[in-house]
C-alpha positions in Angstrom: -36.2 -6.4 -29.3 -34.5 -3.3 -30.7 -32.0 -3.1 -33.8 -29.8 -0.7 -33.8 -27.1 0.2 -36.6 -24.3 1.7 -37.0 -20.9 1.5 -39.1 -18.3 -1.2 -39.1 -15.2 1.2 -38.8 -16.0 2.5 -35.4 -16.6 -0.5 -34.2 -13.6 -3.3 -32.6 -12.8 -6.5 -33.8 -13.9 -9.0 -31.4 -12.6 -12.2 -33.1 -9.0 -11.7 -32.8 -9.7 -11.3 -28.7 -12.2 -14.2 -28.3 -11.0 -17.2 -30.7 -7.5 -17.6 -28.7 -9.5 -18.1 -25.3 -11.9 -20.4 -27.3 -8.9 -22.2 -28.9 -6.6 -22.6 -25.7 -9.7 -24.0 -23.9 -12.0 -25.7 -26.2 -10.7 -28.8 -28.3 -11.0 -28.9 -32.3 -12.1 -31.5 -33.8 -14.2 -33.4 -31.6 -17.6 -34.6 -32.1 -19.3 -33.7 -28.8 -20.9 -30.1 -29.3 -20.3 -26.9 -27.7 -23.0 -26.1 -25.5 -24.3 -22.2 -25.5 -26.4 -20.4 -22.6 -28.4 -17.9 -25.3 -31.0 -15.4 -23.5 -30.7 -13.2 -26.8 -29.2 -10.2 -25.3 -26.5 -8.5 -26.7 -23.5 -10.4 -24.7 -25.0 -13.7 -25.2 -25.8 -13.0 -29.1 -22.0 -11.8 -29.5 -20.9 -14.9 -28.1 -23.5 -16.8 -30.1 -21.7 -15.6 -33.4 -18.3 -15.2 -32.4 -18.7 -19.4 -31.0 -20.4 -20.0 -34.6 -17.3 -18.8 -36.1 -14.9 -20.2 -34.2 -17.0 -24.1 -34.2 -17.3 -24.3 -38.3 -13.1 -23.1 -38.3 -12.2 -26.0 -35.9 -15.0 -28.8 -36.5 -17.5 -28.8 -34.0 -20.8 -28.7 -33.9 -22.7 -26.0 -31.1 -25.3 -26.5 -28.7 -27.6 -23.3 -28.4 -29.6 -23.5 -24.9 -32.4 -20.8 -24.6 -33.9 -20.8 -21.1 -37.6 -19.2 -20.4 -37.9 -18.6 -16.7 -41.4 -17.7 -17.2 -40.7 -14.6 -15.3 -41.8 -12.0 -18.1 -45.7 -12.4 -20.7 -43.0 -11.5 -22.9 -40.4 -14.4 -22.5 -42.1 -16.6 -25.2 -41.6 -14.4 -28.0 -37.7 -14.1 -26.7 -37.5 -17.5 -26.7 -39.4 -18.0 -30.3 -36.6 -14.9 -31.4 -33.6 -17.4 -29.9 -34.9 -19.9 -31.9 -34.6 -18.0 -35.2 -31.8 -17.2 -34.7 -29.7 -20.5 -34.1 -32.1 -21.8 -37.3 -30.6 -18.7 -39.0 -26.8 -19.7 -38.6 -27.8 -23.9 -38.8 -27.2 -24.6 -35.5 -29.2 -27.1 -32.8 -31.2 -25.2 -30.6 -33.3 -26.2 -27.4 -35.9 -24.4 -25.3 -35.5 -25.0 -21.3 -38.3 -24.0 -18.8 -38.3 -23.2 -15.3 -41.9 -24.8 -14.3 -43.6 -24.2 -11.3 -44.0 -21.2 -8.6 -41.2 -18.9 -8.2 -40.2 -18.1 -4.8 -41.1 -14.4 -3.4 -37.9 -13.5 -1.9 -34.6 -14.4 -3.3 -35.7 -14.9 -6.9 -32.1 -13.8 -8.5 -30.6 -16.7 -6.6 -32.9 -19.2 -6.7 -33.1 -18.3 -11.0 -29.3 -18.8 -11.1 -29.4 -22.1 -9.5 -32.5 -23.6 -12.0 -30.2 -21.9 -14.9 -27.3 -23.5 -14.3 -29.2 -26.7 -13.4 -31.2 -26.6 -17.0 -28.4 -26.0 -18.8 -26.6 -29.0 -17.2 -29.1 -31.8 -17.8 -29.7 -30.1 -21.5 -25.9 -30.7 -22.3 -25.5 -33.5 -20.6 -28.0 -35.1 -22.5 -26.4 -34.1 -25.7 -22.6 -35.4 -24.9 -21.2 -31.5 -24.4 -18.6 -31.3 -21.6 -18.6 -27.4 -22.1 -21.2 -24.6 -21.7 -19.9 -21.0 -23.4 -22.1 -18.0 -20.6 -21.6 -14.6 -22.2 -20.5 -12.6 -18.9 -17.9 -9.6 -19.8 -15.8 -7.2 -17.9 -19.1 -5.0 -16.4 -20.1 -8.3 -15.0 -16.5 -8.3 -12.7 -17.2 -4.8 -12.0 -21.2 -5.7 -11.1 -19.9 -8.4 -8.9 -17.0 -6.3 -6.9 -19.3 -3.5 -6.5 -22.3 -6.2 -5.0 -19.6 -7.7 -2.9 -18.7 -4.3 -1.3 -22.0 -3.4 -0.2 -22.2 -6.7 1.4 -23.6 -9.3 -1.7 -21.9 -12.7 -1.7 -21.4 -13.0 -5.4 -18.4 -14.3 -6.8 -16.5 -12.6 -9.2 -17.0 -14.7 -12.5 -14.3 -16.7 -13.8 -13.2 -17.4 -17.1 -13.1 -21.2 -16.5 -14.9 -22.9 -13.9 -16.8 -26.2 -13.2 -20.1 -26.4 -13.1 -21.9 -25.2 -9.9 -25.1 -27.7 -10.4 -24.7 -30.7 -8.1 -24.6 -33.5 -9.0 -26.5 -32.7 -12.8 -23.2 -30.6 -13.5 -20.8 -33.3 -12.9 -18.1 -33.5 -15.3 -19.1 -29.8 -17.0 -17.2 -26.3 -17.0 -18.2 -23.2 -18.1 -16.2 -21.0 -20.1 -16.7 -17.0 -20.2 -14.3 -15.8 -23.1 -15.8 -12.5 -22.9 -14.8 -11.2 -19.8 -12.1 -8.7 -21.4 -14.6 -7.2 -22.9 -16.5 -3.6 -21.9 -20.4 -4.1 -22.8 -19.9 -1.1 -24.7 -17.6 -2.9 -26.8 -20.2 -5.6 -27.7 -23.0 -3.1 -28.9 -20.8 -1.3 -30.9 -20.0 -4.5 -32.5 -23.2 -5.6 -32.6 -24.8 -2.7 -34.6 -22.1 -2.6 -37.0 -23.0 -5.8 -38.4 -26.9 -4.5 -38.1 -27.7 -7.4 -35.4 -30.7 -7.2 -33.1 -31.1 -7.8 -29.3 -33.1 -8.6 -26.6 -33.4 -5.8 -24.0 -34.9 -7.2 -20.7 -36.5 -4.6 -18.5 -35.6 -6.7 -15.7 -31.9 -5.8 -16.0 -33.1 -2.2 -15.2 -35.4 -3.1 -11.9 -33.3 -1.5 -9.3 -35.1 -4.2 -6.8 -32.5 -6.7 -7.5 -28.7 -5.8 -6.2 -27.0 -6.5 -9.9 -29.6 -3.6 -11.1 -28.3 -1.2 -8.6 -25.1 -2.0 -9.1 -25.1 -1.5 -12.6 -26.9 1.9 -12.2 -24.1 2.6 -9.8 -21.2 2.2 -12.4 -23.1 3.3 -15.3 -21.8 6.8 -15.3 -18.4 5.3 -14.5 -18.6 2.9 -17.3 -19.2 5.7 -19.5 -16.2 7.9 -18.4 -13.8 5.5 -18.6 -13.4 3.0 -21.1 -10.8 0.4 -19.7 -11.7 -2.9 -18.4 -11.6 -4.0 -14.9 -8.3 -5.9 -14.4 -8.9 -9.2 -14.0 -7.6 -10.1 -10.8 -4.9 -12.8 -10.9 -6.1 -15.8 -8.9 -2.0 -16.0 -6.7 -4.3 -18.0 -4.1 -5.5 -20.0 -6.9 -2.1 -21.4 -7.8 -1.4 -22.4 -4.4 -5.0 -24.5 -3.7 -4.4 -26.3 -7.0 -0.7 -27.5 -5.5 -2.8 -28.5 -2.6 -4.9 -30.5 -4.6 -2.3 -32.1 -6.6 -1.2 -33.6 -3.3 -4.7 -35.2 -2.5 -5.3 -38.6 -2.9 -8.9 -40.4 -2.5 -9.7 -43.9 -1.6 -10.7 -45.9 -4.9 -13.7 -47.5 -3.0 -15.1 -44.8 -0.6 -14.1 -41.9 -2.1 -12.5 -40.7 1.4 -9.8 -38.0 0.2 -6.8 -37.5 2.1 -4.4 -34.4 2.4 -1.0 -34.5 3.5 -1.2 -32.7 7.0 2.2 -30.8 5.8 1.3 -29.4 2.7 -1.5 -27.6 4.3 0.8 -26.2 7.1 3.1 -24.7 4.9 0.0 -23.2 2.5 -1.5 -19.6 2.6 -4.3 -18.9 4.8 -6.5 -18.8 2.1 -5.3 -21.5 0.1 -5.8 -23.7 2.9 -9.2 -22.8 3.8 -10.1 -22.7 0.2 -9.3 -26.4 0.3 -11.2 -27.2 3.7 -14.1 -26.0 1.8 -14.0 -27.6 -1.0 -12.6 -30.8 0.8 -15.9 -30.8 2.5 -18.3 -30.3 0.1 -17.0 -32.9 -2.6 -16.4 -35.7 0.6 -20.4 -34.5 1.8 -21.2 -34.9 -1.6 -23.5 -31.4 -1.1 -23.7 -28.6 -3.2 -24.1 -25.8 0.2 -20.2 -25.4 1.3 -19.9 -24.6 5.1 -19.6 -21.6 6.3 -16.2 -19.2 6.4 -16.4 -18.9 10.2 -16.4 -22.5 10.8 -14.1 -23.2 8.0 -11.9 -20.4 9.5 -11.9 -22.7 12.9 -10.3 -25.5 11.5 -8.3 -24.2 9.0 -6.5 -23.1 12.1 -6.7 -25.7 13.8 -4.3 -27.4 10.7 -1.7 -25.0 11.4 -0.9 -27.5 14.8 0.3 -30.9 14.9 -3.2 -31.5 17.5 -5.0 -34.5 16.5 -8.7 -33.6 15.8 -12.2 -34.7 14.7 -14.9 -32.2 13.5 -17.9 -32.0 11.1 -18.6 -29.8 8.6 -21.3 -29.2 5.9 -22.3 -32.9 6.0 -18.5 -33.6 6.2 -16.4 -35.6 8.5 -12.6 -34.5 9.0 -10.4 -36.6 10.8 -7.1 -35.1 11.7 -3.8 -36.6 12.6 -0.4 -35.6 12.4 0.2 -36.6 9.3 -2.7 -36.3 7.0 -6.3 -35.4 7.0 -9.1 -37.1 5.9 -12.4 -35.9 4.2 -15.2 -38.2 4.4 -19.0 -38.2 4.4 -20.4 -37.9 8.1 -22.4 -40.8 9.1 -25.6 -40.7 10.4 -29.2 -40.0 9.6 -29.0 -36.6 11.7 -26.1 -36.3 8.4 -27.5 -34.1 5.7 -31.1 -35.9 6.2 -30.4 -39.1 5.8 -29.1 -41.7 3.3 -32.1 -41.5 1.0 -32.5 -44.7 -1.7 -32.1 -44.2 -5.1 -34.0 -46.4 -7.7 -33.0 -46.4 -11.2 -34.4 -48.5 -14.3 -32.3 -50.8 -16.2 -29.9 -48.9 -18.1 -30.0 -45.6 -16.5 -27.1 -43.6 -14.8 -27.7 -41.5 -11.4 -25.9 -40.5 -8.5 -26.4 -41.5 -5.3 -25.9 -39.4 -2.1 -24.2 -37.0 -4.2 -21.4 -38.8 -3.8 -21.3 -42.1 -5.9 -22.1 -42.6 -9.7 -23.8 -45.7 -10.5 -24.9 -47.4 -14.1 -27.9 -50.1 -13.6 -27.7 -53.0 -15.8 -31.1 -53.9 -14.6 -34.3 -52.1 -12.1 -32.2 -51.8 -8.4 -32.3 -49.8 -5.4 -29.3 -48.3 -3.9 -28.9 -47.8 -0.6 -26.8 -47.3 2.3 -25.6 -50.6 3.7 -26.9 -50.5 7.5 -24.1 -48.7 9.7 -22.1 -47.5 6.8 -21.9 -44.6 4.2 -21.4 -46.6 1.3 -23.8 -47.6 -1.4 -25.0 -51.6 -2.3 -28.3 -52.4 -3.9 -31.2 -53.9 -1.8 -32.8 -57.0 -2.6 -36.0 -58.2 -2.8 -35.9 -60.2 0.3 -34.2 -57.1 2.6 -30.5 -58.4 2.0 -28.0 -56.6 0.4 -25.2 -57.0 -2.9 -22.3 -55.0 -3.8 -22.1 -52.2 -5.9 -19.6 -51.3 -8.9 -20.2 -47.4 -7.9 -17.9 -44.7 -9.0 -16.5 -42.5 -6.1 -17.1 -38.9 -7.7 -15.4 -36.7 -4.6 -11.8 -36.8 -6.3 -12.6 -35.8 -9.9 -14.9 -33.0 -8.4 -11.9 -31.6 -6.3 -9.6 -31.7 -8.6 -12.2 -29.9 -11.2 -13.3 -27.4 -8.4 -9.4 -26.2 -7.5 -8.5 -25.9 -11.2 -6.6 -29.0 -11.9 -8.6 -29.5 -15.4 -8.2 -26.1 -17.1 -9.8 -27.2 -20.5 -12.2 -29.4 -22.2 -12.0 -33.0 -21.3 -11.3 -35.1 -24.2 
């Protein structure tokens, strides 16, 4: 950890930029607490105060969520450093490990999807609906530059469900600090004589986000102004495609007028094949662009049409399509049981939520995709199981643009 100090005129006011984005998205005066992804670096720290601000102004109690990925001898200390400093401004804080071997190729990946995973059950567990990430404007720049030299990683959003499936359910992340240079948040740091955590990993030009932030350093340097953050015209038009979906109250099956995606963009349209499939499959891998791309074309017509997609069924007529889960224990793997205890809530198949009044076994009913509990004597009752496709959708195409209540 290194302190660094400097003096409070040079540096800029971060409060007046932040608290509107935490205010326009964030509810005041609610009792669930605000859930916050601390690593103790200085984006994450800036966030950490600014958020500690912001919660004792509008009544709310935060969350701080320190994860050690056991990927550094050093990451105990950091995490023993996070903890002081959440007991320092009198806010909960828990420690989240990532046990077990790490994989040997594709460890930036594979650590993002454990992250997000962690932080998920952690605040779940407490009643948050909201996890504050301390991504800023280099991280949009990072991502664009990955992306052009052929890196997959989205551009970070300021608002966005979570990606864990299905331990995210229900959860957004919010990034307020995305209009701000890095630059911006050390200067502010040091003029309030704050320390951070400096990970030599963020300098290992192994990883693609290293070399692409070696890439724009100099770049950073020279010019001070933001990346614009692109405005998401596409984005507008997939949640109007949403609006117009409705899903079966029993099986979940979601339906799209076969009009409203003729007259859509391109990408609007394909944006909501994609995400169509992956909340019907009740999955969290979506399918591919190139078969996306096939029948996203294929909606252009009035053909009628079947075809199966990331675990997805689509069924195509003239008049609407339908998104359900494919049948079949070639499908995804299989319909696997779930067991739960008496009182617990799971999710079965990704698809269904179920609450257990007492021990039971869900499982497919034979020849069907929906869920019923098996009994002791290889029969079968119904289930009072909550469809989840719907609310995902509707999350994952920006229909719920703040805090649930």
């Amino acid at each position: 950890m290194r302190l660094e100090l400097g003096h409070a005129a040079t540096a800029p006011d971060l409060d007046p930029a932040v608290g509107p984005i935490l205010d326009r998205r964030l509810l005041r005066d609610h009792p669930a607490p605000v859930a916050v992804a601390f690593s103790g670096g200085g984006d994450s720290l800036a966030l950490l105060l600014i958020a500690a601000t912001w919660a004792t102004a509008a009544g709310r109690r935060l969350l701080v969520l320190t994860i050690d990925h056991r990927l550094s001898p050093a990451s105990a200390g950091w995490t023993r450093d996070c903890a002081a400093i959440a007991a320092r401004l009198g806010v909960s804080f828990a420690a989240l490990v990532w046990e077990g071997c790490k994989p040997a190729t594709g460890l930036p990946a594979a650590a993002r999807r454990v992250r997000h995973a962690l932080l998920a059950d952690a605040a779940r567990a407490a009643g948050a609906r909201t996890i504050l990430l301390g991504h800023t404007a280099d991280d949009i720049a990072e991502a664009r530059r990955m992306r052009a030299t052929g890196s997959t990683t989205p551009e970070p959003r300021e608002w966005t469900p979570s990606p864990a499936w299905p331990q995210g359910r229900g959860l957004f992340l919010l990034r307020p600090l995305l209009g701000v240079r890095r630059q911006e948040i050390r200067a502010w740091l040091r003029a309030r004589g704050e320390a951070w955590i400096e990970d030599p990993a963020n300098a290992d030009l192994t990883y693609a986000r290293s070399r692409a932030r070696k890439a724009l350093s100099a770049e950073a340097e020279a010019d001070e102004t933001p990346p614009a953050i692109s405005p998401d015209e596409e984005g507008l038009a997939t949640r109007a495609l949403a609006a117009s979906c409705r899903a079966d109250a029993t099986t979940g099956e979601l339906r799209v007028p076969r009009q409203a995606l003729r007259e859509t963009t391109g990408e609007a349209r394909r944006r909501l094949v994609s995400i169509a499939c992956l909340c019907a499959g009740g999955t969290d891998r979506p399918p591919r662009r190139r078969q996306v791309d096939v029948v996203a074309a294929q909606l252009l017509t009035d053909a009628s049409f079947t075809a199966s997609l990331a675990g997805a069924r689509i069924e195509a007529d003239p008049h609407q399509v339908r998104f359900r889960r494919e049948a079949g224990e070639a499908a995804r793997g299989g319909l696997a049981p779930l067991r739960l205890a008496a009182g617990a809530t799971g999710v079965w198949d990704g698809r269904f939520e179920v609450t257990a009044r007492e021990a039971i076994e869900v499982r497919a009913r034979p020849g069907s995709i929906l869920p019923v509990v098996a009994r002791d004597d290889g029969g079968f009752d119904d289930l009072d199981a909550r469809p989840l496709a719907h609310d995902r959708l509707r999350a994952a195409c920006g229909l719920i643009d703040r805090e649930p209540a």
